[in-house]
C-alpha positions, 0 to 999 in steps of 0.5 A: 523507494519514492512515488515516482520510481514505483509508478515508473516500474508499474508503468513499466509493466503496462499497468495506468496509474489512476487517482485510486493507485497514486492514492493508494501508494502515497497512503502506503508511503505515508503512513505505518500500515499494519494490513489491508484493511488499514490501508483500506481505512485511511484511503477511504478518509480522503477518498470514498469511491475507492472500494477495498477491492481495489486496495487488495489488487494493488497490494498485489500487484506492488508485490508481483512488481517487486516493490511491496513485500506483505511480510514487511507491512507487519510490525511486532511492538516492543515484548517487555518481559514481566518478571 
């Protein structure tokens, strides 16, 4: 899903779309976050006014507008059996 079709269906559910959200989504977009906190950490290097808060009510509303699902943001590294 691109930038531009997530902001749309944000803004279909009445939501504004401010620096900090297009931020949050573009880092979202861009990068392989593992969890909040990551996201949190990469959008804090390019922009410091964003509190983790804020990261935290916008993963939750991408869920609650379908377009995030948490479960999907974690990544099992490759198990290589010893033996």
């Amino acid at each position: 899903m691109s930038q531009e079709m997530i902001i749309s269906r944000l803004k279909e559910r009445g939501f504004r779309i401010t620096k900090q959200r297009r931020l949050i989504i573009s880092t979202i977009l861009e990068n392989d976050c593992s969890c909040c906190k990551e996201i949190y950490y990469q959008v804090r290097e390019k922009d410091q006014s964003v509190g983790i808060a804020t990261v935290y009510r916008m993963i939750k509303t991408l869920e609650e507008a379908g377009v995030i699902d948490r479960r999907n943001m974690y990544r099992i590294g490759d198990i290589r059996e010893e033996g």
